[in-house]
mmCIF file of the C-alpha atoms, coordinates in Angstrom:
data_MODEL
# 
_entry.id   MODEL 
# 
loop_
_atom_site.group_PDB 
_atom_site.id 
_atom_site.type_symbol 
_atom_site.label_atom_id 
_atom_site.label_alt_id 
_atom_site.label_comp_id 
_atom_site.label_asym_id 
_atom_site.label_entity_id 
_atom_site.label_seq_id 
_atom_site.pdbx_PDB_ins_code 
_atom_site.Cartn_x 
_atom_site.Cartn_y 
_atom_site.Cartn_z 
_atom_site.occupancy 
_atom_site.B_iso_or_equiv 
_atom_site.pdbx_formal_charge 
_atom_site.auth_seq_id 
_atom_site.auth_comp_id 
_atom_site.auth_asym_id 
_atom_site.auth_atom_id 
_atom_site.pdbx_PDB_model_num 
ATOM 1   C CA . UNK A 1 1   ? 10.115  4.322   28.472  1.00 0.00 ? 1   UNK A CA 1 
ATOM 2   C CA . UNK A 1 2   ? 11.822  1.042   26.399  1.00 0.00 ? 2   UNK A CA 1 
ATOM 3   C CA . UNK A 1 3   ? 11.779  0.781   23.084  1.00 0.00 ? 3   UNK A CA 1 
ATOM 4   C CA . UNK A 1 4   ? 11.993  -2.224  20.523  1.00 0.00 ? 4   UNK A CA 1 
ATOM 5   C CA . UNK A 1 5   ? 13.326  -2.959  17.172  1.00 0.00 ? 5   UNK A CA 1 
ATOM 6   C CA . UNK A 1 6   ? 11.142  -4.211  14.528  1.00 0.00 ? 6   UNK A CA 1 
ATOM 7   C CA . UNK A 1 7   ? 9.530   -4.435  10.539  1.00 0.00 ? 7   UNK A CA 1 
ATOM 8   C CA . UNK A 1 8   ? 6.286   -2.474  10.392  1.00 0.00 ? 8   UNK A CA 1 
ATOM 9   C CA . UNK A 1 9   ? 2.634   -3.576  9.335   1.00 0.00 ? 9   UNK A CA 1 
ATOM 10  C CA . UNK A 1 10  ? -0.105  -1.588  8.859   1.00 0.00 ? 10  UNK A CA 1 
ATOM 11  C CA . UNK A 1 11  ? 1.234   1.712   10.216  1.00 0.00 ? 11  UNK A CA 1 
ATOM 12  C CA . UNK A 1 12  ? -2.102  3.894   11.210  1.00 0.00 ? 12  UNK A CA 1 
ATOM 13  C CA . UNK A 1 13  ? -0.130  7.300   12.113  1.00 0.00 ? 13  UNK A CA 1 
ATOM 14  C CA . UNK A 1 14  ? -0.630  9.926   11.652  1.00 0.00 ? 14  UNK A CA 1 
ATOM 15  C CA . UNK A 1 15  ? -4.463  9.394   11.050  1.00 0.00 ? 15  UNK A CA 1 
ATOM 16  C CA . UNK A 1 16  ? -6.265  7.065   13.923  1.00 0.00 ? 16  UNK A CA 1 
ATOM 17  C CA . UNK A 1 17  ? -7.332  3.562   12.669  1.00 0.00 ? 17  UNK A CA 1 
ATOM 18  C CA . UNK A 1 18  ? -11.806 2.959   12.613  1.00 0.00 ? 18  UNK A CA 1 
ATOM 19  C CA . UNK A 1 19  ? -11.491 2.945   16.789  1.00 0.00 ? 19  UNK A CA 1 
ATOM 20  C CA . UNK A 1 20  ? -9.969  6.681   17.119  1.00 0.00 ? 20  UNK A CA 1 
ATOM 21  C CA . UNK A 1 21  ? -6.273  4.654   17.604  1.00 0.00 ? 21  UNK A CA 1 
ATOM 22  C CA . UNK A 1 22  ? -3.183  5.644   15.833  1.00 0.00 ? 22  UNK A CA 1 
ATOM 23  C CA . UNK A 1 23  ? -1.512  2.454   15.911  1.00 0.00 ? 23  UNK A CA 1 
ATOM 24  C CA . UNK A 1 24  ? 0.890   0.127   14.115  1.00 0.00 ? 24  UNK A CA 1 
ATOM 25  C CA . UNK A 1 25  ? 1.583   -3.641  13.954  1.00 0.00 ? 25  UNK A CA 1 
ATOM 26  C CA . UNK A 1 26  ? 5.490   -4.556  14.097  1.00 0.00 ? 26  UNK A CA 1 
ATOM 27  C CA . UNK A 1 27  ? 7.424   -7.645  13.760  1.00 0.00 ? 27  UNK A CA 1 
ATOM 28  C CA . UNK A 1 28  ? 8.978   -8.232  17.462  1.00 0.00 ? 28  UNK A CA 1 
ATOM 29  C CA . UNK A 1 29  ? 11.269  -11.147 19.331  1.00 0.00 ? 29  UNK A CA 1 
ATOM 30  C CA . UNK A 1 30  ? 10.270  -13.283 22.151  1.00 0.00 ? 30  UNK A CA 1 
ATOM 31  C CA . UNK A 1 31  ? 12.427  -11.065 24.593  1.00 0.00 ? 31  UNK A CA 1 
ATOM 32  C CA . UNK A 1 32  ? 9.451   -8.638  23.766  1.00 0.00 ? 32  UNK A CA 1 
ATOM 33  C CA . UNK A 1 33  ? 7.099   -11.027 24.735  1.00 0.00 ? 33  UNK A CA 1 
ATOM 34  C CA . UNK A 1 34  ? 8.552   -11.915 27.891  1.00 0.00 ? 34  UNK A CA 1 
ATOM 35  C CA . UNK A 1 35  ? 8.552   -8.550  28.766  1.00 0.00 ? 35  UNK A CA 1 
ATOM 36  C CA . UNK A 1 36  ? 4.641   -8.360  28.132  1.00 0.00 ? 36  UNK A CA 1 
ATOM 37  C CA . UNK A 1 37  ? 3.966   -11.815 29.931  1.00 0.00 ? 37  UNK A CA 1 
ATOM 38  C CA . UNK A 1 38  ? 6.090   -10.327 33.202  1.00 0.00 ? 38  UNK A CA 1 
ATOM 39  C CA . UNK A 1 39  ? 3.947   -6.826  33.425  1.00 0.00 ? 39  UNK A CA 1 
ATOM 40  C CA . UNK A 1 40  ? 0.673   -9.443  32.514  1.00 0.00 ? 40  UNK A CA 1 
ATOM 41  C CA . UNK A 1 41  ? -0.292  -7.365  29.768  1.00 0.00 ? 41  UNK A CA 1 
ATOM 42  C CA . UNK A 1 42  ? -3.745  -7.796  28.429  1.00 0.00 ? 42  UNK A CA 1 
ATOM 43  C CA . UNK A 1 43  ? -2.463  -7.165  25.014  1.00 0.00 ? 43  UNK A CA 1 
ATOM 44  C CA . UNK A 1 44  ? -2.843  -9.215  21.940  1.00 0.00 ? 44  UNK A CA 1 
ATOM 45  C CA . UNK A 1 45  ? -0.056  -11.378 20.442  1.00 0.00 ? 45  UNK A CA 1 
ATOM 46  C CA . UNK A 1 46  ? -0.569  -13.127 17.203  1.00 0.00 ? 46  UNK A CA 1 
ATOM 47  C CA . UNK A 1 47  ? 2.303   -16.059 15.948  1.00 0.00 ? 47  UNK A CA 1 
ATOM 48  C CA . UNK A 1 48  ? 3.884   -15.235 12.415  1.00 0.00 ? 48  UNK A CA 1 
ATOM 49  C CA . UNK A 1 49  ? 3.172   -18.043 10.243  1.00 0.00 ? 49  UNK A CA 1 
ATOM 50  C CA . UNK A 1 50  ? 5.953   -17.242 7.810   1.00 0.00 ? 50  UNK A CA 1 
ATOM 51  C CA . UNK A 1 51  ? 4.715   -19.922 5.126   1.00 0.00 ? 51  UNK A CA 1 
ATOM 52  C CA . UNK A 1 52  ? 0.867   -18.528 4.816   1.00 0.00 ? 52  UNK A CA 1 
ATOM 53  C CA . UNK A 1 53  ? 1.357   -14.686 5.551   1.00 0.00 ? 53  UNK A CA 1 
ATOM 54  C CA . UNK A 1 54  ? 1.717   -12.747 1.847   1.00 0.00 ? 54  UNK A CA 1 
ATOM 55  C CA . UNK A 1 55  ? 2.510   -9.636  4.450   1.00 0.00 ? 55  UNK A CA 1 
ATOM 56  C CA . UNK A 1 56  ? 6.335   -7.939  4.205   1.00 0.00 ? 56  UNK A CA 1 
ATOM 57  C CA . UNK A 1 57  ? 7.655   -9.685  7.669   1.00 0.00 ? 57  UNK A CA 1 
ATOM 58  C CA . UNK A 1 58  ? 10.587  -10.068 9.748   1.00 0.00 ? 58  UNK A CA 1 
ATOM 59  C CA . UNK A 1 59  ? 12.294  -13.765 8.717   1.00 0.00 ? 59  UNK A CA 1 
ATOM 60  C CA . UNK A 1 60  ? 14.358  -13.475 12.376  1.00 0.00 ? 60  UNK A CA 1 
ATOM 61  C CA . UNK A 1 61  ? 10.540  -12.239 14.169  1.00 0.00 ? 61  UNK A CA 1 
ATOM 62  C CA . UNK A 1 62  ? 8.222   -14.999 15.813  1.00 0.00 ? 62  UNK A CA 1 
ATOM 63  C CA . UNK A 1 63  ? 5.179   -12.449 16.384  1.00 0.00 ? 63  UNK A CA 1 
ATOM 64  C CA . UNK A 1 64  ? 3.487   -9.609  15.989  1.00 0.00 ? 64  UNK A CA 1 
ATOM 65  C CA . UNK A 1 65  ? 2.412   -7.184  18.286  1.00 0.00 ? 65  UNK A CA 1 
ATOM 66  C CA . UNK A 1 66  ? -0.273  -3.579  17.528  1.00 0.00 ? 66  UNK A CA 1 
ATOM 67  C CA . UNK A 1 67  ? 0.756   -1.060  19.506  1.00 0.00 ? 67  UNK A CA 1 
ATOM 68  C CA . UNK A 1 68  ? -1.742  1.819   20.368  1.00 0.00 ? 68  UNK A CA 1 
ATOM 69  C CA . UNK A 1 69  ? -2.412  5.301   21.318  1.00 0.00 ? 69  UNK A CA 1 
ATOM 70  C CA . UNK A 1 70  ? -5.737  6.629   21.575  1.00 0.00 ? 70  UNK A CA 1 
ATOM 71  C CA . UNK A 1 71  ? -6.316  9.926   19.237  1.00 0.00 ? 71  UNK A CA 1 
ATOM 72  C CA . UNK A 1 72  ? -9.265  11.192  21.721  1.00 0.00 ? 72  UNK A CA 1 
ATOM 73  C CA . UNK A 1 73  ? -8.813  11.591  25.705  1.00 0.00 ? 73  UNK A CA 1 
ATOM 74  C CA . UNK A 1 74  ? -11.030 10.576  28.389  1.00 0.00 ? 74  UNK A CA 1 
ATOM 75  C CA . UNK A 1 75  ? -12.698 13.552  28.525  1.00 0.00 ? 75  UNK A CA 1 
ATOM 76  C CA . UNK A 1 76  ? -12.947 13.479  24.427  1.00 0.00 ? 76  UNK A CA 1 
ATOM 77  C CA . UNK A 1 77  ? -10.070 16.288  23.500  1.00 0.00 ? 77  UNK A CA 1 
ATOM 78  C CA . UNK A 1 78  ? -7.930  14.943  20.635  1.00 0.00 ? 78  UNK A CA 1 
ATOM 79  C CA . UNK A 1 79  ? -4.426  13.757  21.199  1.00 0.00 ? 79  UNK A CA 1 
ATOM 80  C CA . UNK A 1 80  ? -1.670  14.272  19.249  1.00 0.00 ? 80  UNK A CA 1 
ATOM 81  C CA . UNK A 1 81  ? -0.492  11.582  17.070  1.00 0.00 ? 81  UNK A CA 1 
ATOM 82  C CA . UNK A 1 82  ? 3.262   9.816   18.317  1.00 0.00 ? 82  UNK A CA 1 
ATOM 83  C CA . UNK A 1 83  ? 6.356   11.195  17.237  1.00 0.00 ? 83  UNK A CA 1 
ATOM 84  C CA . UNK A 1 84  ? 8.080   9.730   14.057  1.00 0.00 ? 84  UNK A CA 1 
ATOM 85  C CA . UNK A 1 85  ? 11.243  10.789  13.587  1.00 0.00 ? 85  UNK A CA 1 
ATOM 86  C CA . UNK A 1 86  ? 14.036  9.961   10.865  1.00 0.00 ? 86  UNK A CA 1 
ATOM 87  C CA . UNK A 1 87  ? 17.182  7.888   11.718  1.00 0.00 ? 87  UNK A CA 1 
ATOM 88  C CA . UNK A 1 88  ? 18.761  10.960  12.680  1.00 0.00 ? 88  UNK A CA 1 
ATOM 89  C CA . UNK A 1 89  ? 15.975  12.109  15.150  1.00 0.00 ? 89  UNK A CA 1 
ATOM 90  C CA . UNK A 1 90  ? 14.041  14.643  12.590  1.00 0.00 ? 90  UNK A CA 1 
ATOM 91  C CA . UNK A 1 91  ? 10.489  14.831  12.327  1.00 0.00 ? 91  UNK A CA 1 
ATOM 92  C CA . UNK A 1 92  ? 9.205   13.095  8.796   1.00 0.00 ? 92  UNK A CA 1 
ATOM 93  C CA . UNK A 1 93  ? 8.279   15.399  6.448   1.00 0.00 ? 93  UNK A CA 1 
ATOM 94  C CA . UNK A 1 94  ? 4.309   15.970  6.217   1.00 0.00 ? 94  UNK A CA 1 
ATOM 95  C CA . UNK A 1 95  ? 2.612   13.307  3.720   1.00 0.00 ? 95  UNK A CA 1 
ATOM 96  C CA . UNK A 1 96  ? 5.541   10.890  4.490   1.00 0.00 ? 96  UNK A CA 1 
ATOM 97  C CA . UNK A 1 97  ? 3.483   7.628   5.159   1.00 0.00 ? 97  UNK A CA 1 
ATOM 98  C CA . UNK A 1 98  ? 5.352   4.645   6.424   1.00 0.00 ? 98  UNK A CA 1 
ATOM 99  C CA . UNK A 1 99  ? 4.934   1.098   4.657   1.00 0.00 ? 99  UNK A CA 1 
ATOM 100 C CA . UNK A 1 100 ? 4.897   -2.188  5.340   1.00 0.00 ? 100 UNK A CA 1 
ATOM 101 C CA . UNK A 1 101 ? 8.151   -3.801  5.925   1.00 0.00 ? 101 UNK A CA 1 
ATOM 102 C CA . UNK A 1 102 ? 9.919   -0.385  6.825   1.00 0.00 ? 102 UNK A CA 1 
ATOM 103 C CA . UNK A 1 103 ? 12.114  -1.127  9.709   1.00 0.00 ? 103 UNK A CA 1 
ATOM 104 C CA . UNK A 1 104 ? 11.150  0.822   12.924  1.00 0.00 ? 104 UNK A CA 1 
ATOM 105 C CA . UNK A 1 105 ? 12.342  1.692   16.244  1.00 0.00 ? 105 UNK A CA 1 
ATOM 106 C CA . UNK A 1 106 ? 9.785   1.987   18.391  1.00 0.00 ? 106 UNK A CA 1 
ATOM 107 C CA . UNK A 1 107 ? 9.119   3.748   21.734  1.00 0.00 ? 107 UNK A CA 1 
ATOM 108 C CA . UNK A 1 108 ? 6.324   3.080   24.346  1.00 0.00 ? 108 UNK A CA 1 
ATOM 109 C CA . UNK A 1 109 ? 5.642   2.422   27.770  1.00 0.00 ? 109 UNK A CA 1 
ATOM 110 C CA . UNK A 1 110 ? 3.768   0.668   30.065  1.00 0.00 ? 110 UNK A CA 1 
ATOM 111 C CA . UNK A 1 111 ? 0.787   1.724   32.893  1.00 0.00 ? 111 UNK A CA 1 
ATOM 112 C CA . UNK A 1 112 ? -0.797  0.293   35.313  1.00 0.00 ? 112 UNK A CA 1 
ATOM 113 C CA . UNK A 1 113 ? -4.049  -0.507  34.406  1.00 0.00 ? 113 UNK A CA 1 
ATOM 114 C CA . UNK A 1 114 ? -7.478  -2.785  36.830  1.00 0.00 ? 114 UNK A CA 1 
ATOM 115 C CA . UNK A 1 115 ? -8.712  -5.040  34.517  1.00 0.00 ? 115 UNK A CA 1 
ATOM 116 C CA . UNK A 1 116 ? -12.268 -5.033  36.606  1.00 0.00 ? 116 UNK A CA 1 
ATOM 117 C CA . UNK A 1 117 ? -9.968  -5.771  39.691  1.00 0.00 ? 117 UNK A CA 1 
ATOM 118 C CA . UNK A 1 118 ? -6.682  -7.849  37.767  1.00 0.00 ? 118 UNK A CA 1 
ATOM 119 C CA . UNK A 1 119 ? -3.716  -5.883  38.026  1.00 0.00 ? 119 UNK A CA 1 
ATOM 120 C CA . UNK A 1 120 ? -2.143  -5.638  34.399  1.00 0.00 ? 120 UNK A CA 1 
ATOM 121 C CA . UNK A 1 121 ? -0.022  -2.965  32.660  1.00 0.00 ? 121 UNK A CA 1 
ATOM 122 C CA . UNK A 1 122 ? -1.123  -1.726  29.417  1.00 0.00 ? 122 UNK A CA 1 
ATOM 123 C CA . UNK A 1 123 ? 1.157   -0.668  26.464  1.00 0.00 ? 123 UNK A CA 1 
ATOM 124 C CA . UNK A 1 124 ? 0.901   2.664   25.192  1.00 0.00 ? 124 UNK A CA 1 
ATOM 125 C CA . UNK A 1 125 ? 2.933   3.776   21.541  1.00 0.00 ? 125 UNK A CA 1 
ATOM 126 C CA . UNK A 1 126 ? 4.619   6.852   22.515  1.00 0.00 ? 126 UNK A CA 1 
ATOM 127 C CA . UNK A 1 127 ? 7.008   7.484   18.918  1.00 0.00 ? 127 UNK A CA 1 
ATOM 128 C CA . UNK A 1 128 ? 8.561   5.595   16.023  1.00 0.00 ? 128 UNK A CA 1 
ATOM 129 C CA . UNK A 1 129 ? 11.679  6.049   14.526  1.00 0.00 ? 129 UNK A CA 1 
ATOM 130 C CA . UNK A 1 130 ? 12.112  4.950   10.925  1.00 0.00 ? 130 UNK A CA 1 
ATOM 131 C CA . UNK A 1 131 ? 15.335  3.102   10.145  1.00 0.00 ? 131 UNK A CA 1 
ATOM 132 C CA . UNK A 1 132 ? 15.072  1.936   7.167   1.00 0.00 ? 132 UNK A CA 1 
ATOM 133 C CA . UNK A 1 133 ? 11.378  3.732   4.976   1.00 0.00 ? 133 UNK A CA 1 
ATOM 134 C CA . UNK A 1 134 ? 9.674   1.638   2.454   1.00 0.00 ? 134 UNK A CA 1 
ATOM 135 C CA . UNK A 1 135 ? 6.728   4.340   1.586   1.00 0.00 ? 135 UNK A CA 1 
ATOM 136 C CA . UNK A 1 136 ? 3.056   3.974   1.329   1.00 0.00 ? 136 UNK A CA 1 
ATOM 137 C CA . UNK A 1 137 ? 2.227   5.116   -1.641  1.00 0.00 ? 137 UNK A CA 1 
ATOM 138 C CA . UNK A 1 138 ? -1.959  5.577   -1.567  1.00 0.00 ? 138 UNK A CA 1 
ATOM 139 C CA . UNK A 1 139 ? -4.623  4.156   -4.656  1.00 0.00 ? 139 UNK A CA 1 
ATOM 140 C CA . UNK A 1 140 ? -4.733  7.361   -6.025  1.00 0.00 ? 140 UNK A CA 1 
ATOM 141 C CA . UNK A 1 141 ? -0.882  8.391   -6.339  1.00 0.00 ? 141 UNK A CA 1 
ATOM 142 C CA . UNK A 1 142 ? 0.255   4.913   -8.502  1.00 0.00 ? 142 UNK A CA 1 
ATOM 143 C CA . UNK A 1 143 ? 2.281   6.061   -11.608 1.00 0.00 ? 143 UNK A CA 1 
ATOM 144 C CA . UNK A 1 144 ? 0.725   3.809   -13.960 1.00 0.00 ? 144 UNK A CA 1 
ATOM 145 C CA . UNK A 1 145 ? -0.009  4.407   -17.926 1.00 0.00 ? 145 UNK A CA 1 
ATOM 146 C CA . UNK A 1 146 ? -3.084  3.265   -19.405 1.00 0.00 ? 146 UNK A CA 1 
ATOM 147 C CA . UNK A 1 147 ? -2.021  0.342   -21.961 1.00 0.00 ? 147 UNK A CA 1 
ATOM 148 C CA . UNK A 1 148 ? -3.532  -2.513  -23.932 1.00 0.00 ? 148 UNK A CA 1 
ATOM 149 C CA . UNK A 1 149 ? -4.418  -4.992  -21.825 1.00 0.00 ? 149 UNK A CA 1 
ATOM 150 C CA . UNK A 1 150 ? -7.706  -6.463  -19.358 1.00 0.00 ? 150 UNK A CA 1 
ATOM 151 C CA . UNK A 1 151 ? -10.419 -3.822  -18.176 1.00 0.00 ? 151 UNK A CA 1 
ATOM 152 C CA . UNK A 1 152 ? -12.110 -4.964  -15.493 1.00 0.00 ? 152 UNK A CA 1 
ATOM 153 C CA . UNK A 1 153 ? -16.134 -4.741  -16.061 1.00 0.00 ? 153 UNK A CA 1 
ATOM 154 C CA . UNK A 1 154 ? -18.638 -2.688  -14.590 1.00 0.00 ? 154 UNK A CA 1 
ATOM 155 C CA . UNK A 1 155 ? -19.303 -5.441  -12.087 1.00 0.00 ? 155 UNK A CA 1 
ATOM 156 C CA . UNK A 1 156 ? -15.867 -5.782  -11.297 1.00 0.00 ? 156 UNK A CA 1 
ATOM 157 C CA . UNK A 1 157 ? -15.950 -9.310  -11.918 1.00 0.00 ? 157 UNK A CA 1 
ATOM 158 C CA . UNK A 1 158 ? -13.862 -11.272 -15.330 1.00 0.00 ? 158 UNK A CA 1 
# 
């Protein structure tokens, strides 16, 4: 198992994403990549453009990377969701979500895997640990006031 350091993006644990993953999108160094180029991993690796991206990102990071776990087996039995732990190696408390721009530690590893008969190794998210938690905090749990001010109308158009 290896691990890498990095500032989370759209952290999908612990329910699975619209394709039954539980995954997350982190911030990661060109040592990662490397490391993905050597095992020819099939994976997807997008370059931050730190001028256009409005996202919480990593100033130090030149990519991003999603890692993945599925949430159903082969045979279709669910899977448990990966590990996330504290910085002291305790589970997060239930209803904890994880935010963009928390900084993460995160664990995986790497399979072989015949790409229809192209040796590659596929990446696999086995835990997170949170360093550093900036929380989600859902629609429906903001702690706003109503005040004077613009209403939006039925259309939802000014």
């Amino acid at each position: 198992m290896s691990t890498v350091k990095g500032k989370a993006n759209w952290v999908r644990i612990p329910r699975p994403d619209n394709y039954k993953n539980y995954s997350l999108t982190v911030d990661v160094g060109e040592d990662f990549i490397k490391q993905l180029k050597a095992g020819h991993c099939s994976a997807k690796v997008q370059a931050i453009d730190h001028e256009k991206k409005l996202e919480i990102h990593d100033k130090d990071a030149q990519f991003s990377f999603t890692f993945r776990k599925s949430s159903v087996s082969k045979a279709g039995d669910p899977q448990q969701p990966p590990t996330m732990v504290d910085s002291k190696k305790n589970p997060l408390p239930a209803g904890v979500m994880v935010g963009n721009g928390s900084d993460l530690i995160v664990q995986y590893h790497m399979y072989p895997w015949d790409d229809g008969g192209t040796p590659r190794e596929k990446v696999v998210l086995d835990a997170i640990q949170v360093v550093n938690l900036i929380p989600y905090v859902p629609k429906e749990q903001l702690e706003f006031d109503e005040i004077e001010g613009y209403t939006a109308d039925e259309s939802g158009t000014i």
